[in-house]
MIMARFI-77451 format. One line per 5 residues: number of its first residue (from 1); for each residue y, x, z of N, C-alpha, C. Coordinates in Angstrom, 1 decimal, padded with zeros to 4 digits. Atoms other than C-alpha are relative to their C-alpha. Layout:
% residues N
NUM> Y X Z Y X Z Y X Z  ... .
//
This chain:
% residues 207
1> -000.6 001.3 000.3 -036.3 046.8 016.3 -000.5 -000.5 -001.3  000.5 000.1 001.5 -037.6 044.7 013.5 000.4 -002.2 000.1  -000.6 001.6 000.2 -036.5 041.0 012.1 -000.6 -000.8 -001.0  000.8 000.7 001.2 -038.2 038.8 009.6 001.4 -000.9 -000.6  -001.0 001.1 000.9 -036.1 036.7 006.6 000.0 -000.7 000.8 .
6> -000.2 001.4 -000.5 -034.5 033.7 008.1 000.1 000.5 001.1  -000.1 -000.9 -001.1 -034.3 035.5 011.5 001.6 -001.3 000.1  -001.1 000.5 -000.2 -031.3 033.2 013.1 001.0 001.3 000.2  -000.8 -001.1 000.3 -028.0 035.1 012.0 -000.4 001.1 -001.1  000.1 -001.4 001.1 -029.6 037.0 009.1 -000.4 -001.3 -001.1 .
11> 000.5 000.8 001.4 -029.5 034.1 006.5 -000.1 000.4 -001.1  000.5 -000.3 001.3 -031.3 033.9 003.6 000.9 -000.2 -001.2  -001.0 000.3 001.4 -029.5 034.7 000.0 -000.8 -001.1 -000.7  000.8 000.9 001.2 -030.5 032.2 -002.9 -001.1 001.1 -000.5  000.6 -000.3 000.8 -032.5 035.1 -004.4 -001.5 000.1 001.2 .
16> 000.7 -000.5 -000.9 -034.5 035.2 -001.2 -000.7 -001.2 000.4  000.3 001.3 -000.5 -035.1 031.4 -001.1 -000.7 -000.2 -001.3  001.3 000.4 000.9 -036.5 031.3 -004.4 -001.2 001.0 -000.1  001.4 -001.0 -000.2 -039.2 034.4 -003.7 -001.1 -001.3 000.5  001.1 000.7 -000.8 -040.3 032.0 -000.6 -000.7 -001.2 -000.4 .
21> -000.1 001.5 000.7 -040.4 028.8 -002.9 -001.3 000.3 -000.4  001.2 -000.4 000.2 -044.0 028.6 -003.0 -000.7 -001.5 -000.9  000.5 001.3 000.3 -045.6 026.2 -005.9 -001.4 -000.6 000.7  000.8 000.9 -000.1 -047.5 023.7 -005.8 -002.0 000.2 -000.4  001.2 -000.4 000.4 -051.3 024.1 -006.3 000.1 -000.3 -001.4 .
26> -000.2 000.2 001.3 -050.5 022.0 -009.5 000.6 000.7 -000.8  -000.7 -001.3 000.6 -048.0 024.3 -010.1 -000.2 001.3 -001.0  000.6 -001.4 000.3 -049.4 027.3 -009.6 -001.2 000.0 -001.4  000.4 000.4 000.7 -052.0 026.3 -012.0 000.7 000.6 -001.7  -000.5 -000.3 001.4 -050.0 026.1 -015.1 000.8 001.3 000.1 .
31> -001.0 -001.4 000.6 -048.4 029.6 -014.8 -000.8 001.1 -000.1  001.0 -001.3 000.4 -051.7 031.5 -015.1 000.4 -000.1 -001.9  000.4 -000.5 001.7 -051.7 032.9 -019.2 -001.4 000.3 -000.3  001.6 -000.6 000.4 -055.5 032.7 -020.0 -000.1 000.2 -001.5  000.8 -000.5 001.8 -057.4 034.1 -023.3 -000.4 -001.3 -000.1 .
36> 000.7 001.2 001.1 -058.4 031.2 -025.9 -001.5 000.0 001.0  001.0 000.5 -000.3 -061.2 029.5 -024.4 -000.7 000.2 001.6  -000.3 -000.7 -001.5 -060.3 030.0 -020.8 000.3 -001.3 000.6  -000.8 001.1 -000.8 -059.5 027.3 -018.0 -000.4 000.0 001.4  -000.1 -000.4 -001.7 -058.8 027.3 -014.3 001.0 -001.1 000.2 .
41> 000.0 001.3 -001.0 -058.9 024.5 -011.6 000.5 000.5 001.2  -000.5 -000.1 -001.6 -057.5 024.3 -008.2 -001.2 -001.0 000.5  001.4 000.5 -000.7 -061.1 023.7 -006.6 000.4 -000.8 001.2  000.1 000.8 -001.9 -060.3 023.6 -002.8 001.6 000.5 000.0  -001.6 -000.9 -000.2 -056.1 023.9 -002.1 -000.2 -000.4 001.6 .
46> -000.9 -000.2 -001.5 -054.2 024.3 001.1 000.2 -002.0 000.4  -000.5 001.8 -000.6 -053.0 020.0 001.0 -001.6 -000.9 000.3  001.3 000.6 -000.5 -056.8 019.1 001.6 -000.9 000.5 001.1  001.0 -000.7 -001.2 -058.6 021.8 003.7 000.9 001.1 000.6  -001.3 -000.9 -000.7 -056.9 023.7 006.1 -000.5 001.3 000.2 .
51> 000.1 -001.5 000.6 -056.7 027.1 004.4 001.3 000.4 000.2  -001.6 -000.6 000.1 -053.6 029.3 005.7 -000.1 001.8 -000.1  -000.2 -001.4 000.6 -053.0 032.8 004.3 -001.7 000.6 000.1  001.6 -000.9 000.4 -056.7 033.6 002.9 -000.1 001.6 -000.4  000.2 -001.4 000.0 -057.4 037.2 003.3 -001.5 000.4 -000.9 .
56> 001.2 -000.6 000.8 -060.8 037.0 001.6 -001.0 -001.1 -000.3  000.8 001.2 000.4 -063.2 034.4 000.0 -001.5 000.7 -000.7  000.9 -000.5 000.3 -066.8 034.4 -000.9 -000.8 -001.3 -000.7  001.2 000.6 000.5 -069.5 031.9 -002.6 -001.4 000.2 000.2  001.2 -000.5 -000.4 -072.6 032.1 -001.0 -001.2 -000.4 -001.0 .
61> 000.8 -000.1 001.2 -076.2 031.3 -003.1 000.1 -001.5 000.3  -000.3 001.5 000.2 -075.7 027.0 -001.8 001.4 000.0 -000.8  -001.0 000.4 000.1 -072.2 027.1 -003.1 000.7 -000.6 000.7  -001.1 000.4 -001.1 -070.0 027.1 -000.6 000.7 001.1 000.4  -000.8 -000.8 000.1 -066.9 028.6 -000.5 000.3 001.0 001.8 .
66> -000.8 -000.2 -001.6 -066.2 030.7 003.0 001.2 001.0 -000.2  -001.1 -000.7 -000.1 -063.0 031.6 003.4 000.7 000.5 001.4  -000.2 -001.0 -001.2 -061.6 034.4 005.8 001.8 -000.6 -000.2  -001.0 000.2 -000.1 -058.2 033.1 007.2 000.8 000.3 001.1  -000.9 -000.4 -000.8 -055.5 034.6 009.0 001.2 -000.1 000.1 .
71> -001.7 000.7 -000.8 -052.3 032.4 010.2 000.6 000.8 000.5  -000.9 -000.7 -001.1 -051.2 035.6 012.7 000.4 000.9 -001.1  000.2 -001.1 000.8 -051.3 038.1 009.6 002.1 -000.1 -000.4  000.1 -001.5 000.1 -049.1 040.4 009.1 -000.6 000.8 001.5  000.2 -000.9 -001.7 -049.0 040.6 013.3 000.4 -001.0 000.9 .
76> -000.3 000.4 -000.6 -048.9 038.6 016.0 001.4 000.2 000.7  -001.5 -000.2 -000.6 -045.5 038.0 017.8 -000.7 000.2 001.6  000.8 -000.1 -001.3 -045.9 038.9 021.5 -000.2 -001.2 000.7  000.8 001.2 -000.9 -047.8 036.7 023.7 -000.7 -000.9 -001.0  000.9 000.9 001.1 -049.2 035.0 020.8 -001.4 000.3 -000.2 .
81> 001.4 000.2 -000.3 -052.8 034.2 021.2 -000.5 -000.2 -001.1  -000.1 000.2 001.5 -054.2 034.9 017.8 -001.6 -000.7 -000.1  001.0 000.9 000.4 -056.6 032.2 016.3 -000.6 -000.1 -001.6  000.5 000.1 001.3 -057.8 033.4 013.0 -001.6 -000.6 -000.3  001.2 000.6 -000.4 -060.9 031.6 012.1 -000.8 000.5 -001.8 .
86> 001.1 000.6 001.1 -063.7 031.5 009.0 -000.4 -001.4 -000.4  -000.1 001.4 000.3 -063.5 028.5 007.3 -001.1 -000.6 -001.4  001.2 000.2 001.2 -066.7 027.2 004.8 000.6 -001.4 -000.6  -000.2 001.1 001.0 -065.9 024.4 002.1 -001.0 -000.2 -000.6  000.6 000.3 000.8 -068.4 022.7 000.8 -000.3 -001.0 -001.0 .
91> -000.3 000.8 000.9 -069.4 020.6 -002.5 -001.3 -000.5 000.4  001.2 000.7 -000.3 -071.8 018.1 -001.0 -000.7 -000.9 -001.0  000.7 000.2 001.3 -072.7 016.3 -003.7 -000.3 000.1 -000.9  -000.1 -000.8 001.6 -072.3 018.5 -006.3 000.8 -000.4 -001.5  -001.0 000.5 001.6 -070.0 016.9 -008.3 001.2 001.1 -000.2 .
96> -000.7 -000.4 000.6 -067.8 019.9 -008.5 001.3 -000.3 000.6  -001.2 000.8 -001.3 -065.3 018.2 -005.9 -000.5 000.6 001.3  000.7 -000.2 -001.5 -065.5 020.1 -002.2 000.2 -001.3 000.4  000.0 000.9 -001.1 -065.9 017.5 000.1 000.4 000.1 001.3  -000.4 000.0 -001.6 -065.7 018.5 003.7 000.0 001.7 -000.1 .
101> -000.4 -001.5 -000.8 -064.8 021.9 005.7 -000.4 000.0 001.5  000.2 -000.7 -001.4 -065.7 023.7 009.0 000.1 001.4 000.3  -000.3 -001.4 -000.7 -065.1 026.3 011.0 -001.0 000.9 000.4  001.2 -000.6 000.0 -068.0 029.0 010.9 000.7 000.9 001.6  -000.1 -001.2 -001.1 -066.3 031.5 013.5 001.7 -000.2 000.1 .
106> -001.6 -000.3 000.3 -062.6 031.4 015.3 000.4 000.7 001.3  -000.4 -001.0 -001.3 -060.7 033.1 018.0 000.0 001.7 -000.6  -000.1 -001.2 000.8 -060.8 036.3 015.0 001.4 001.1 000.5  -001.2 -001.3 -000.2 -058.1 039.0 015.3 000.7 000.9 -001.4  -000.3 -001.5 001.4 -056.3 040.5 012.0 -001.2 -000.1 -000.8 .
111> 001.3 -000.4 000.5 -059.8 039.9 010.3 000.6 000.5 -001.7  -000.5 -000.6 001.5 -059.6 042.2 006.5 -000.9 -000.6 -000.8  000.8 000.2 001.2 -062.8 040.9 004.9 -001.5 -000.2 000.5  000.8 000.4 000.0 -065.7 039.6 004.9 -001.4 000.5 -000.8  001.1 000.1 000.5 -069.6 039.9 003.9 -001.0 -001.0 000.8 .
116> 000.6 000.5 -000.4 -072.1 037.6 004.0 -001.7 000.5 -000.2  001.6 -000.5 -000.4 -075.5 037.8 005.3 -000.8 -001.2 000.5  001.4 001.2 -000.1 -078.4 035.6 006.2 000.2 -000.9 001.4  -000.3 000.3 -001.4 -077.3 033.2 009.1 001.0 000.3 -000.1  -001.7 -000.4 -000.5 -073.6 034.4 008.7 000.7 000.7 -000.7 .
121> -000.5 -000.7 000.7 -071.4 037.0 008.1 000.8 001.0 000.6  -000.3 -000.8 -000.5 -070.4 040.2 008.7 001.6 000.2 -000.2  -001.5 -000.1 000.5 -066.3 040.7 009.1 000.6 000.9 000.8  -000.6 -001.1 -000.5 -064.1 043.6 009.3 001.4 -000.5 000.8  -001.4 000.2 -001.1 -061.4 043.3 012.2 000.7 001.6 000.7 .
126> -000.5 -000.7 -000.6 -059.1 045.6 014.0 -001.4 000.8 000.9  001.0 -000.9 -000.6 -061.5 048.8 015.3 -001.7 -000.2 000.1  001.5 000.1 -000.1 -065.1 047.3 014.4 000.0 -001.0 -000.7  000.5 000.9 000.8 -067.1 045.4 012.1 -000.7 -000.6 001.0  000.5 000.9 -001.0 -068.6 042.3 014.0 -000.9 -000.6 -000.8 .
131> 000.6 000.5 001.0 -071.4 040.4 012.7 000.0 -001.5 000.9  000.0 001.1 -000.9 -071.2 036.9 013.5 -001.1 -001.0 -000.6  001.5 000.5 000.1 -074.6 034.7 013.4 000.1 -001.6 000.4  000.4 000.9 -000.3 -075.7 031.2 013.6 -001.5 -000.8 000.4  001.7 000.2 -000.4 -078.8 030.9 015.3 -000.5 -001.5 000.2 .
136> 000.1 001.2 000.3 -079.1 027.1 015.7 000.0 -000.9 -000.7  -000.7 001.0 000.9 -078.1 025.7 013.0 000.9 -000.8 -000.3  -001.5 001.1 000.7 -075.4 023.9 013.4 001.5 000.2 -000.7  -001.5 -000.6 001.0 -072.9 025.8 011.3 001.0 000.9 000.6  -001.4 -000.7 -000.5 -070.8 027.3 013.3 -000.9 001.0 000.8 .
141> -000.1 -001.3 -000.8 -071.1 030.8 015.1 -000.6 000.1 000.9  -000.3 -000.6 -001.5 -072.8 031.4 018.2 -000.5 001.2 000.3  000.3 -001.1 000.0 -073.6 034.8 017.9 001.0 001.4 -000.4  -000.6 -000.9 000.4 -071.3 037.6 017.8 -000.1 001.5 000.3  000.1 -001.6 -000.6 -072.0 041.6 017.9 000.3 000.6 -000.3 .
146> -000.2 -001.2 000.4 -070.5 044.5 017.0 -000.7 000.8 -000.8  000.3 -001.2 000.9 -071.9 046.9 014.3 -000.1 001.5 -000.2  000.0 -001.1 000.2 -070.1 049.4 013.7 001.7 000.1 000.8  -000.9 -000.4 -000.9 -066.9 050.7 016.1 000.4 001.4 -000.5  -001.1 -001.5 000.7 -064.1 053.1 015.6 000.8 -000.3 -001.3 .
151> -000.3 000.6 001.0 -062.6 051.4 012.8 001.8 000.5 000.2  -001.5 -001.0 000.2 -059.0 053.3 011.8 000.9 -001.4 000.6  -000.8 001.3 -000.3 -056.0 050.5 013.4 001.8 001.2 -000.5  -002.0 -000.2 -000.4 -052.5 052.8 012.8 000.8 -000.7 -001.2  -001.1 001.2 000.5 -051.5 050.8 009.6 -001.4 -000.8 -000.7 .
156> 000.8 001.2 -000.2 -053.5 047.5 009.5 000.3 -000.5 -001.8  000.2 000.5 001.1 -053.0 047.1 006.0 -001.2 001.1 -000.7  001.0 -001.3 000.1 -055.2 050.7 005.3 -001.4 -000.7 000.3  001.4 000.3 -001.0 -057.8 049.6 007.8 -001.4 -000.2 -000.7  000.6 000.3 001.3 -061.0 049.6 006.4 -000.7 -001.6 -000.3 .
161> 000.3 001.2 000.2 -062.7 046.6 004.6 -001.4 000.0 -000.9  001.9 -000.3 000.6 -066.4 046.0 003.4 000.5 -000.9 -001.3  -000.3 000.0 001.5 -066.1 045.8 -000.3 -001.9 -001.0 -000.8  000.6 000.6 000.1 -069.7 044.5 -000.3 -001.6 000.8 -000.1  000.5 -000.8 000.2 -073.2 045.8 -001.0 -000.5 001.0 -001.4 .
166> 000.5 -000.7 001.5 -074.5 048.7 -003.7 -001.1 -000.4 000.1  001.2 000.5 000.5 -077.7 047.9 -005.5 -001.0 000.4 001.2  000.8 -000.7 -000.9 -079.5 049.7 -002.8 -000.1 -000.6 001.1  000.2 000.7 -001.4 -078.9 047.6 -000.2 001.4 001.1 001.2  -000.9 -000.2 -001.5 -076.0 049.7 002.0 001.5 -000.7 -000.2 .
171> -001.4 000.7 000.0 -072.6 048.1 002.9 000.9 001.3 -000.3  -001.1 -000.5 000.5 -070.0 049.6 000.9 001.8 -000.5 001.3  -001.3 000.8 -000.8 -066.3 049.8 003.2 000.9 001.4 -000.3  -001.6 -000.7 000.4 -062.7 051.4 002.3 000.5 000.1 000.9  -001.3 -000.4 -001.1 -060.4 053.0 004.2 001.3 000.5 -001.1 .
176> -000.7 -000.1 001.0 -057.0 053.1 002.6 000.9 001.6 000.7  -000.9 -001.3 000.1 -054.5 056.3 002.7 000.4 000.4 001.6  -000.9 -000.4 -001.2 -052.6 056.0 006.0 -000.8 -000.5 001.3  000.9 000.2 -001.3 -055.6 055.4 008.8 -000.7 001.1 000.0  001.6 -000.6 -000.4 -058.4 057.3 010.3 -000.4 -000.6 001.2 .
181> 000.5 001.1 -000.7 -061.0 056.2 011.7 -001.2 001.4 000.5  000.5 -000.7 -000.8 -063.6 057.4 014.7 -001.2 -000.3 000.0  001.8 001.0 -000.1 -067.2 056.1 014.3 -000.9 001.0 000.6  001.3 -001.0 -000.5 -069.9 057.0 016.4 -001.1 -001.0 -000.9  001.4 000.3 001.4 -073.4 056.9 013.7 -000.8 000.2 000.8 .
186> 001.4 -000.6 -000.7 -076.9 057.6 014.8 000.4 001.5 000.0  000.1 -001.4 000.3 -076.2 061.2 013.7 001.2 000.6 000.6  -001.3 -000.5 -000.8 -073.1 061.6 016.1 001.1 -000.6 -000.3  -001.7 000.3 000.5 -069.3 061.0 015.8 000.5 000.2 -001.3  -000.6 000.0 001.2 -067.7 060.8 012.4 001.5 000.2 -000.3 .
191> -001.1 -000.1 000.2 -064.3 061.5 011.6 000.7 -000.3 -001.1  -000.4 000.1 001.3 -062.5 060.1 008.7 000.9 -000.2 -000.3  -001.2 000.2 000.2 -059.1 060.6 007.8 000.3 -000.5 -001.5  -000.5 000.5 001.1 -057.2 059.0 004.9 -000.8 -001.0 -001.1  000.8 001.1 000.5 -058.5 057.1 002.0 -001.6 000.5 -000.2 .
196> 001.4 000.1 000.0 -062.4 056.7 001.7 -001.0 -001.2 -000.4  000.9 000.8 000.2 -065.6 055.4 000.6 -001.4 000.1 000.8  000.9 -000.3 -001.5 -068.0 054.6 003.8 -001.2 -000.6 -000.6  000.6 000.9 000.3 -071.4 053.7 003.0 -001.1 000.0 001.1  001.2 001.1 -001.3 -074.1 051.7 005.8 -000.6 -000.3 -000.1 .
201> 001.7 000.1 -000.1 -077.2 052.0 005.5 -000.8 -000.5 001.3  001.1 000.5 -001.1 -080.2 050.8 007.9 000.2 -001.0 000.7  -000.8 001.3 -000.5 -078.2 047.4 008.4 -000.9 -000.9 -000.1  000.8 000.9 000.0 -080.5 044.9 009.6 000.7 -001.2 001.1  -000.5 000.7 -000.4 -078.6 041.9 010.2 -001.2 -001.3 001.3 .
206> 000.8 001.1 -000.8 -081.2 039.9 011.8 -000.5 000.3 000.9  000.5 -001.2 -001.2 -082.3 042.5 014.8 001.3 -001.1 001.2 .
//
């Protein structure tokens, strides 16, 4: 049995109504404390591009923001058809103002995190990293393949997440305390209980 705040018949106290009270971008803004000679913008917010509960952001080498976003997150309700997508912003004429947004990849699942790669980006989801590709050109996704499989799912907050690459070139990925995970490697089956540091070597995204 499980219930979320607001649940009709479990109303919310006042101290529970101002947790959910969520400012404003402008807001939020002025309640960072920065060091002397420090300042921070609200680049791209939520009331212009449609960014809902960002799980992971990145800057690629054009400048452009892609953000990993998951509306189902914590967990889908049943029968709910989950539509988490990848979402790019970009600053088209370089003034420092995004301009427009698109959807690189959607139809996602629970996605934890993101890496990008040449043509795309590689994103960690429930039981496998996927790599998703744009072979056409036209921005958006039409390529998606599996990587790496077996990916730990018993608490989805654990699960692991690609952290990015080491100088060497392999994909760095975490697994947090309360998963294990089953990976079959070239060199057989893998086993990896509790927290960890996985590293992926011989990743040739463009194969």
């Amino acid at each position: 049995l499980s219930f979320s705040t607001g649940t009709p018949g479990f109303p919310r106290s006042e101290r529970e109504e101002e947790y959910l009270a969520i400012p404003s971008p402008a807001e939020a803004v002025q309640q960072f404390e920065l060091e002397e000679g420090f300042r921070i913008e609200a680049w791209a917010t939520e009331e212009i591009f449609p960014i809902a509960n960002p799980v992971d952001m990145k800057f690629d080498d054009e400048g452009r923001l892609w953000v990993l976003c998951s509306p189902s997150w914590p967990h889908p309700w049943p029968g709910q058809v989950t539509d988490d997508y990848l979402l790019v912003i970009e600053d088209v004429d370089k003034d420092h103002v995004p301009d427009r947004s698109w959807v690189f990849a959607r139809g996602l699942r629970l996605p934890r995190s993101l890496e990008l790669v040449d043509g795309g980006a590689i994103i960690s989801e429930p039981r496998s990293l996927q790599l998703y590709r744009d072979t056409d050109g036209d921005g958006v996704a039409d390529v998606r393949r599996p990587i790496l499989r077996g990916l730990g799912t018993a608490h989805i907050q654990h699960s692991p997440s690609v952290q990015g690459r080491a100088e060497s070139g392999e994909l760095m990925i975490t697994q947090g305390a309360d998963t294990q995970s089953h990976l079959e490697t070239a060199i057989g089956p893998v086993e990896i209980h509790g927290s960890a540091l996985i590293s992926m070597d011989g990743l040739d995204p463009a194969r």
